[in-house]
PAPA-914941 format. One line per 8 residues: number of its first residue (from 1); their letters; for each residue x, y, z of N, C-alpha, C. Coordinates in pm, 1 decimal, decimal comma, always signed. Last residue first. Example, Ala and Ser with C-alpha at 12.3 -4.5 7.8 and 13.67 -1.06 7.14 Angstrom:
<vexdrens>
2 = sa = +1285,0 -225,0 +708,0 +1367,0 -106,0 +714,0 +1290,0 +3,0 +787,0  +1319,0 -569,0 +780,0 +1230,0 -450,0 +780,0 +1320,0 -330,0 +780,0
</vexdrens>
This chain:
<vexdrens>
168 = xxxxxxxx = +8608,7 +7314,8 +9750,3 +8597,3 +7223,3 +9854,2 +8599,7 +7335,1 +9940,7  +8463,5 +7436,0 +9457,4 +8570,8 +7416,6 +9550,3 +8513,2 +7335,1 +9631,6  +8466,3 +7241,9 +9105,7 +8430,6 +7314,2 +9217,1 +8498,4 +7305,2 +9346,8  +8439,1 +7147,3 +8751,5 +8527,3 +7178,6 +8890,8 +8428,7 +7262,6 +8982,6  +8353,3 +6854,8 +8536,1 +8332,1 +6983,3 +8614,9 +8377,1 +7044,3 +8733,3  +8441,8 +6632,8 +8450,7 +8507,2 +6749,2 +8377,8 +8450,0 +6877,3 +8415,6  +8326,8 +6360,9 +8536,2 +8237,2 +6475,9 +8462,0 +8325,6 +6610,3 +8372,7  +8520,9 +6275,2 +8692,0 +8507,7 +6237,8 +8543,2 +8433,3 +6314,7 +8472,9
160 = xxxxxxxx = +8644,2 +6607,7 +8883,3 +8566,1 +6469,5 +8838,8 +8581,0 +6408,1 +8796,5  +8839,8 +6837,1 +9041,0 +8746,1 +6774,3 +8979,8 +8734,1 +6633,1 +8979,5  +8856,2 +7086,4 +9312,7 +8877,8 +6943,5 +9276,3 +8814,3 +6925,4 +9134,3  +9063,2 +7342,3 +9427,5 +8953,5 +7310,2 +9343,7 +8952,5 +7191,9 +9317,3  +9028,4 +7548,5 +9760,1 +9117,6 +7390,9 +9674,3 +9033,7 +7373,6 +9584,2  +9070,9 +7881,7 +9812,3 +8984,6 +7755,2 +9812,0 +9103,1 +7655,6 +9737,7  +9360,3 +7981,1 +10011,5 +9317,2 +7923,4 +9840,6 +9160,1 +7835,5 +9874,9  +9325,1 +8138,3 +10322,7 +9363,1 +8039,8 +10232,6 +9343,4 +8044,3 +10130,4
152 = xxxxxxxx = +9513,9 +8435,3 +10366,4 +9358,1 +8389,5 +10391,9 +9418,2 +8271,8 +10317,1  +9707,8 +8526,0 +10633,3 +9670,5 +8478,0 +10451,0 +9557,2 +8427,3 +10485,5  +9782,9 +8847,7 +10798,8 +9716,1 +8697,4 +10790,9 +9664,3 +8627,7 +10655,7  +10027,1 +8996,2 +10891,2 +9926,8 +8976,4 +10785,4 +9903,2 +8821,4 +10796,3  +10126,0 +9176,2 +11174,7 +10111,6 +9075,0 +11121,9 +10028,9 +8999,0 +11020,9  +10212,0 +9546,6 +11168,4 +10114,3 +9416,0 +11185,0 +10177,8 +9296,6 +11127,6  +10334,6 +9843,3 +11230,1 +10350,7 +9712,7 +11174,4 +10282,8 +9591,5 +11219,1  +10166,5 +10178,5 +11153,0 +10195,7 +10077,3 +11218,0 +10248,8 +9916,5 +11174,4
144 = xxxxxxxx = +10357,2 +10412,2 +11032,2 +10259,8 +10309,6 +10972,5 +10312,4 +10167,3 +11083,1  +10386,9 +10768,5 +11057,1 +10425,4 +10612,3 +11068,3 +10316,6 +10535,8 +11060,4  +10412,6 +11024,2 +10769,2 +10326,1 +10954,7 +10893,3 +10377,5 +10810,3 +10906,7  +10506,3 +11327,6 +10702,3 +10587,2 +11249,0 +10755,8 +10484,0 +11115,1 +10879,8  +10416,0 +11567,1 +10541,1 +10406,4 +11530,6 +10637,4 +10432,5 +11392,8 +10661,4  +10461,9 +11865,2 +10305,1 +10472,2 +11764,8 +10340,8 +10456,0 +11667,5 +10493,4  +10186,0 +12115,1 +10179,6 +10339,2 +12058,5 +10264,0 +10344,7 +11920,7 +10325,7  +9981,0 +12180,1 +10052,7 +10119,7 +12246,4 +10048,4 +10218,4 +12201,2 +10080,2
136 = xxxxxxxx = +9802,7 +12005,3 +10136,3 +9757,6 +12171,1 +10150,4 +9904,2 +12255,5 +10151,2  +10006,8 +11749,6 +10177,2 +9871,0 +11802,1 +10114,9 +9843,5 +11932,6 +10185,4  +10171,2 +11433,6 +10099,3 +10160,1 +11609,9 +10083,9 +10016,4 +11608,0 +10060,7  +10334,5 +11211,9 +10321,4 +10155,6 +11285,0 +10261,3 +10167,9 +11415,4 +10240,6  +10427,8 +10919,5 +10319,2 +10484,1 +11083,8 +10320,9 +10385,0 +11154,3 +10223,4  +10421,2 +10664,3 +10533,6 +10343,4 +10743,0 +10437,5 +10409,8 +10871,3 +10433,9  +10696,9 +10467,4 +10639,9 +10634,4 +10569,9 +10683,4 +10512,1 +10565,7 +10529,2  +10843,6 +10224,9 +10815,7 +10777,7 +10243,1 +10742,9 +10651,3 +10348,9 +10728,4
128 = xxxxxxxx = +11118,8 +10092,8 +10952,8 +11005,3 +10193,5 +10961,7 +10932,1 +10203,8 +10857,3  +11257,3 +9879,7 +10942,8 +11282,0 +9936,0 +11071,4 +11178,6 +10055,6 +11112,1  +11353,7 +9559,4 +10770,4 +11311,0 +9707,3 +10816,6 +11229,0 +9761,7 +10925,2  +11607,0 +9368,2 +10688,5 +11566,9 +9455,5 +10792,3 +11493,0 +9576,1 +10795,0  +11595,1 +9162,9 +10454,3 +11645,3 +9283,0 +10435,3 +11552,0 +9336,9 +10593,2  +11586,5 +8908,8 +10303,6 +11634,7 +8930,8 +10441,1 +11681,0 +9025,4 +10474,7  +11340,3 +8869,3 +10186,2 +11470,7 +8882,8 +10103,3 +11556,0 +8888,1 +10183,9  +11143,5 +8827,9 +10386,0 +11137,7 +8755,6 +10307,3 +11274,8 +8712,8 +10213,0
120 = xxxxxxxx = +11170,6 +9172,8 +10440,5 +11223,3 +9032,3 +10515,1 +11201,5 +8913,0 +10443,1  +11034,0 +9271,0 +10186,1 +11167,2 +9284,6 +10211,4 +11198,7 +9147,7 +10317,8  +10778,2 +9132,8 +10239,0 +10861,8 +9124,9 +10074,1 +10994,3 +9109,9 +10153,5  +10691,3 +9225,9 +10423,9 +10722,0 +9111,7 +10434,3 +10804,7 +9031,3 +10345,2  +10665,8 +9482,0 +10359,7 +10801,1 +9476,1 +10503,7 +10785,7 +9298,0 +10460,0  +10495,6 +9499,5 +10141,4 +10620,7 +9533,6 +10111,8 +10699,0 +9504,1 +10241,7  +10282,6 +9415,0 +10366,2 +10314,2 +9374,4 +10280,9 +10441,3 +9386,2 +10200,2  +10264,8 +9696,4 +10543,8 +10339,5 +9520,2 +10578,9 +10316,4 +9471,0 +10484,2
112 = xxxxxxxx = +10164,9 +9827,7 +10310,9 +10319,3 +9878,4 +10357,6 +10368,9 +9755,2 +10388,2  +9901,2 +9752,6 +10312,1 +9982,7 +9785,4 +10177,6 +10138,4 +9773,0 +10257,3  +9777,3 +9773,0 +10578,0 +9844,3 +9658,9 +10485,5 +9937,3 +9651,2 +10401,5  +9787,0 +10045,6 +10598,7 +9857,1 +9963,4 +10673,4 +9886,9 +9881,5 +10607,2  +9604,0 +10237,8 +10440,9 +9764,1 +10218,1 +10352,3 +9836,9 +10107,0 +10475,2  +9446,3 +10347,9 +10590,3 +9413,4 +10251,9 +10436,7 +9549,5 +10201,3 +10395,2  +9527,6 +10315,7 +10925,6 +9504,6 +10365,6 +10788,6 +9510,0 +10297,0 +10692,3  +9295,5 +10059,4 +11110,9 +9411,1 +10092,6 +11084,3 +9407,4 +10198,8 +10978,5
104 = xxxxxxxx = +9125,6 +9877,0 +11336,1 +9130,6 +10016,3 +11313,5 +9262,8 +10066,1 +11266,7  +9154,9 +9519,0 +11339,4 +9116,5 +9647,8 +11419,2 +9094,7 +9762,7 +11311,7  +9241,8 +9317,1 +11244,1 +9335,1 +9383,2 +11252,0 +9309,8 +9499,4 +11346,8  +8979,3 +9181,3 +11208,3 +9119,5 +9077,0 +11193,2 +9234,1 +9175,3 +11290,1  +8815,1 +9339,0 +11084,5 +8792,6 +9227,7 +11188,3 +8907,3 +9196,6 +11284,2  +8904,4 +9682,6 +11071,1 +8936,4 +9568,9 +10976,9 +8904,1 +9429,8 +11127,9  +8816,9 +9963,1 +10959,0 +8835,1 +9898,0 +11049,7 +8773,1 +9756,6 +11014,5  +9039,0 +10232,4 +10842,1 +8966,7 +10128,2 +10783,7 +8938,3 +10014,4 +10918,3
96 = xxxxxxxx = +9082,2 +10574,8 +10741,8 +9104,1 +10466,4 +10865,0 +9004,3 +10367,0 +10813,4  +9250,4 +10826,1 +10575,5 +9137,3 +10751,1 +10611,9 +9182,7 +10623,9 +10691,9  +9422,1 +11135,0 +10532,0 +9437,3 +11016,4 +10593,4 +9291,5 +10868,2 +10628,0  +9283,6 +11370,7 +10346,5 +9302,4 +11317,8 +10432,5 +9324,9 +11171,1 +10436,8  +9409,0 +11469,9 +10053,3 +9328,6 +11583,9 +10138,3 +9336,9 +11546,4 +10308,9  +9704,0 +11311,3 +9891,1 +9557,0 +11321,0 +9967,5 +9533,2 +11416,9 +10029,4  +9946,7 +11146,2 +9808,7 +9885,0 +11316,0 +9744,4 +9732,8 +11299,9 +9779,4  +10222,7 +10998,0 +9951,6 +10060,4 +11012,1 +9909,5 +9999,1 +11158,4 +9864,1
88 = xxxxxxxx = +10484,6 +10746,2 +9889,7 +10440,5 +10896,1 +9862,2 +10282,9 +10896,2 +9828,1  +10621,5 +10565,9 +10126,4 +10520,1 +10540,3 +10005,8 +10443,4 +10698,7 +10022,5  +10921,8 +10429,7 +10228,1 +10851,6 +10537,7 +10195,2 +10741,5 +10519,3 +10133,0  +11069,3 +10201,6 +10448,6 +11015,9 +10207,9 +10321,1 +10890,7 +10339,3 +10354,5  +11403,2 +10167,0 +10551,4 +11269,6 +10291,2 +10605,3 +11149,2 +10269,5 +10401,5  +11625,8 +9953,6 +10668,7 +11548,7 +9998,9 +10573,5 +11387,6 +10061,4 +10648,3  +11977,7 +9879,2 +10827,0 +11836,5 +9840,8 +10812,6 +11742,4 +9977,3 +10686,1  +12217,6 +9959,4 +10699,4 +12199,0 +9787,7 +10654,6 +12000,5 +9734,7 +10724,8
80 = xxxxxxxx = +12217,5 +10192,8 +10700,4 +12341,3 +10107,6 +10746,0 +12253,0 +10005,7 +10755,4  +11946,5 +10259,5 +10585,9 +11988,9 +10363,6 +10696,5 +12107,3 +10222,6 +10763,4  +11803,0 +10319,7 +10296,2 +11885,3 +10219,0 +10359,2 +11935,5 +10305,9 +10480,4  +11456,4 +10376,6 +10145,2 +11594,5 +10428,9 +10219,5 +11684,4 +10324,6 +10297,6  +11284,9 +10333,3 +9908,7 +11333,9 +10256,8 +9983,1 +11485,2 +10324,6 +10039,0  +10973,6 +10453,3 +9792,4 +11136,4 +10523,6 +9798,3 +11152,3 +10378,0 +9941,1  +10785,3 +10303,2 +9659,9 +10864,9 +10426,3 +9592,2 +10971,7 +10436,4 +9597,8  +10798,9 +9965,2 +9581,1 +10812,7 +10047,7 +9706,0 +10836,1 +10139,8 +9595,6
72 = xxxxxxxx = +10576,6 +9742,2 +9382,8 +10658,5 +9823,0 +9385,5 +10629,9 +9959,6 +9484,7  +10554,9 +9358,6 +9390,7 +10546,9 +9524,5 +9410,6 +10626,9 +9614,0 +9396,1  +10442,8 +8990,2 +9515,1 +10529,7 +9163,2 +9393,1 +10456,5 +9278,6 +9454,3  +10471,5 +8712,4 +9560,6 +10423,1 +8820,9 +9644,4 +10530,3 +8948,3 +9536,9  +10554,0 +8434,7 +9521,2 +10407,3 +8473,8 +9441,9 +10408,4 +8646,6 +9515,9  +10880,0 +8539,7 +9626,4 +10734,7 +8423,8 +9585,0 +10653,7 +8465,2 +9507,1  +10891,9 +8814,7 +9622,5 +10906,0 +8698,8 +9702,9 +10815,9 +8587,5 +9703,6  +11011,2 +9148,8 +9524,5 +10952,1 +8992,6 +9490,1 +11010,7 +8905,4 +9606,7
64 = xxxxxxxx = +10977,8 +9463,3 +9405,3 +11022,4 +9402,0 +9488,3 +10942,4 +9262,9 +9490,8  +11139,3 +9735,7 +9234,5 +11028,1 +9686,2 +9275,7 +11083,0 +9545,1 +9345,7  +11104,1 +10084,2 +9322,3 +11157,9 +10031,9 +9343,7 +11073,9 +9858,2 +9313,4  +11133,8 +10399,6 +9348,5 +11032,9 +10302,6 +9228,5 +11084,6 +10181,9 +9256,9  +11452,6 +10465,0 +9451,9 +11310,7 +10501,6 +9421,3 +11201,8 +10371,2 +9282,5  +11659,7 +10406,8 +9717,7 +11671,7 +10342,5 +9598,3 +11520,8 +10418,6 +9536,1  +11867,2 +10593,8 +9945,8 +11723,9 +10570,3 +9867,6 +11762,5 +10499,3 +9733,0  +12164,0 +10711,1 +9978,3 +12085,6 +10600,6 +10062,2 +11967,3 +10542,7 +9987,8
56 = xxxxxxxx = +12131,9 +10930,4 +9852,4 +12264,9 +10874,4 +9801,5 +12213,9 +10738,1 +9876,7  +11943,9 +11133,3 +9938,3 +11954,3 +11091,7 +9791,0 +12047,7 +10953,1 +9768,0  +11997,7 +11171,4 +10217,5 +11879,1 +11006,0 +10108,1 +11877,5 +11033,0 +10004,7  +12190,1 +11314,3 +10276,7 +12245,7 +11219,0 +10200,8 +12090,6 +11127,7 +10158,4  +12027,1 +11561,2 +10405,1 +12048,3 +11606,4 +10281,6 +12133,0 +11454,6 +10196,9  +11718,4 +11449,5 +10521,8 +11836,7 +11494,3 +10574,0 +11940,7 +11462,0 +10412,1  +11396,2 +11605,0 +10472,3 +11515,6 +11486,0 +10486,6 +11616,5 +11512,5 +10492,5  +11271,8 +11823,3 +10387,5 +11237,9 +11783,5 +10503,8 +11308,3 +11659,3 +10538,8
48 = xxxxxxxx = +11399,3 +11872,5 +10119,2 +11414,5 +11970,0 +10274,8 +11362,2 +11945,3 +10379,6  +11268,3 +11720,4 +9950,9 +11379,1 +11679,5 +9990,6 +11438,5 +11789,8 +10110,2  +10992,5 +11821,1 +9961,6 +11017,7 +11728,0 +10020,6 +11174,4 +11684,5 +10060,0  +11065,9 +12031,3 +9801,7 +11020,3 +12090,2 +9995,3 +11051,8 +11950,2 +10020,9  +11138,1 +11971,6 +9547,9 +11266,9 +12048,2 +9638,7 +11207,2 +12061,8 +9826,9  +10950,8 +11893,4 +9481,0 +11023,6 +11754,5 +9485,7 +11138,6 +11837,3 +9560,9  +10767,8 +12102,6 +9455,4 +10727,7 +11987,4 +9571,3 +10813,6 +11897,4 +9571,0  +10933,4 +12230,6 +9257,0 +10909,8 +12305,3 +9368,3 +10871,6 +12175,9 +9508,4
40 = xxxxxxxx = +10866,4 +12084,0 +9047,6 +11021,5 +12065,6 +9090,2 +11044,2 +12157,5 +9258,4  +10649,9 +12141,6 +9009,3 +10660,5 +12035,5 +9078,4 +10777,5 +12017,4 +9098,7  +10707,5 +12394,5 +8908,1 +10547,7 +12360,7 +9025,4 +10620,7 +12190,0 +9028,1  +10861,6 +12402,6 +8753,3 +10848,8 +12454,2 +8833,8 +10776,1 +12386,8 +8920,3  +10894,2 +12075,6 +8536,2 +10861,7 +12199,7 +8541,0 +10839,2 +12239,1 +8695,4  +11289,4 +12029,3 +8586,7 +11136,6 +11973,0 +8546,9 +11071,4 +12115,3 +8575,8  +11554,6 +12121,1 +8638,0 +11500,8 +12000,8 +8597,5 +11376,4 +11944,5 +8505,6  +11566,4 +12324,7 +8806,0 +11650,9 +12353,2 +8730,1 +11598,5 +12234,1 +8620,7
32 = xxxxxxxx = +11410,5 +12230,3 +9023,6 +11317,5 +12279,9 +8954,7 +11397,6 +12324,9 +8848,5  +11568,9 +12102,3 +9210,3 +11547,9 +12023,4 +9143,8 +11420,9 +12093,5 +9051,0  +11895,1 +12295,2 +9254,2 +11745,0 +12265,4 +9243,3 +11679,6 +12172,0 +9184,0  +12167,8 +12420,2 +9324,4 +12093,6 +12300,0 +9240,2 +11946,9 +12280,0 +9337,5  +12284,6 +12742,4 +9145,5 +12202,6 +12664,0 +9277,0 +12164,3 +12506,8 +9257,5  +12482,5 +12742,1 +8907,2 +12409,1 +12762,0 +8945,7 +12322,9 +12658,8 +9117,1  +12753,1 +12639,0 +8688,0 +12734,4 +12745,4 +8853,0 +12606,1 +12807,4 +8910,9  +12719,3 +12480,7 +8569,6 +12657,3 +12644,4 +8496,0 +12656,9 +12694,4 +8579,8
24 = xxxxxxxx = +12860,1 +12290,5 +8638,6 +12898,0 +12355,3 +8559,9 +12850,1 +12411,2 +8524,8  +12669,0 +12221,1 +8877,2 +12796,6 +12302,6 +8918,6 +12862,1 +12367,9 +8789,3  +12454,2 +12115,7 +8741,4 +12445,5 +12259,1 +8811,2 +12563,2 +12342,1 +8826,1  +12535,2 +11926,8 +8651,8 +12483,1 +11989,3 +8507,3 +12510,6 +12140,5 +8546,6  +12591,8 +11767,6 +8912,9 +12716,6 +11791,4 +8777,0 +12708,9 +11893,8 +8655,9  +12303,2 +11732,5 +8966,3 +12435,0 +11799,0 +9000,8 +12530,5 +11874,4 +8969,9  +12229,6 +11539,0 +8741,2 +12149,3 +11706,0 +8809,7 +12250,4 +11806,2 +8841,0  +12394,3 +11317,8 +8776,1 +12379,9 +11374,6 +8701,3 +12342,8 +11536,8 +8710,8
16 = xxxxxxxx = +12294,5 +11229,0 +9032,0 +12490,6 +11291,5 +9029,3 +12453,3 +11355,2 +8902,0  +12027,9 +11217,5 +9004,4 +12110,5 +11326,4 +9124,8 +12208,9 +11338,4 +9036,1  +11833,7 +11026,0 +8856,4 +11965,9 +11117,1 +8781,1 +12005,7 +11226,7 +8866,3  +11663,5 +10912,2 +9049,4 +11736,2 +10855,2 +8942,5 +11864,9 +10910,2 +8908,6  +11547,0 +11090,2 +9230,1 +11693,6 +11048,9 +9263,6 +11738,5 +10946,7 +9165,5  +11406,4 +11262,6 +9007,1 +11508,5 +11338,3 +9099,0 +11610,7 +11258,2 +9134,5  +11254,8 +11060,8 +8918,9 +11315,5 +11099,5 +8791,5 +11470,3 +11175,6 +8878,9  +11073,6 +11026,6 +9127,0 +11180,5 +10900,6 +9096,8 +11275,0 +11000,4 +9005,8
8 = xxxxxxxx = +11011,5 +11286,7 +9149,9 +11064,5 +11274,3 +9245,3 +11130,0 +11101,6 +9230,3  +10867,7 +11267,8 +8903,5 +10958,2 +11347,5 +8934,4 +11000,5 +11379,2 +9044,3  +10655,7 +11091,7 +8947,6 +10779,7 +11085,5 +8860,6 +10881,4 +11170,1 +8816,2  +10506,2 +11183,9 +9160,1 +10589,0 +11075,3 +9185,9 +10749,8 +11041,9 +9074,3  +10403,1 +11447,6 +9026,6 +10502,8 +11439,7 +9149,1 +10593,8 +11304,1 +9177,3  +10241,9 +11286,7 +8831,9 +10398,5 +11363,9 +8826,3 +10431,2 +11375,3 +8922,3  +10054,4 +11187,1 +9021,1 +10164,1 +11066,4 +8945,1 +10265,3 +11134,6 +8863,2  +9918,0 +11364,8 +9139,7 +10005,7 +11280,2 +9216,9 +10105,1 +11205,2 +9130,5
</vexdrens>
């Protein structure tokens, strides 16, 4: 999974570049002209299942802050001023976690509203938030429901004269 990822940041890092290398050896552009085969192969199906400008829309690896709150989105697509955050998975299957608070969600719900809260937080609109799951060859395209994350509190720590702490 973690070449595929870095060669699918490495892809829309250096497009115009790629490009430019292709047209002047007049050849097809591929992104297996690039890196090695076998994965320039999974960074060419995935980009065939998108519509041919998210190279030019997507920001990749992306990382992101708000407060005490960090991370890093893979692929952040801009679609005219709202946002589709991507998070690339290399799994067999999808798992489900059932959560007090939240119910029955995939492992990856939180994770995502978390990055949606980043982004709004920055005041950036987003509008979807998918998982893009290769597995048994091919890519698949899953939505991620949007929740409301609940903070748990900080214990409060007090101390003493003693110079010993504990929570409240």
């Amino acid at each position: 999974g973690t070449l595929i990822h870095k060669g699918l940041e490495a892809y829309f890092n250096n497009y115009d570049l790629m490009r430019k290398i292709d047209q002047n050896k007049g050849r097809t552009h591929v992104a297996s002209n690039f890196m090695p085969v076998a994965i320039g192969k999974i960074v060419d199906s995935y980009l065939a299942e998108h519509d041919t400008d998210l190279v030019k829309r997507a920001k990749p690896e992306l990382f992101v802050r708000a407060g005490n709150k960090c991370g890093f989105i893979d692929l952040l697509e801009d679609k005219n001023g709202t946002y589709t955050i991507h998070d690339y998975k290399f799994i067999k299957e999808l798992k489900t976690i059932k959560y007090k608070v939240y119910g029955t969600l995939n492992n990856y719900t939180l994770q995502q509203n978390f990055y949606r809260e980043i982004l709004e937080a920055n005041n950036l609109k987003v509008n979807k938030m998918v998982l893009d799951v290769y597995a048994g060859g091919e890519w698949k395209e899953v939505s991620v429901e949007n929740v409301t994350l609940i903070e748990k509190e900080e214990p409060k720590v007090i101390g003493d004269d003693s110079g010993e702490w504990g929570e409240v």
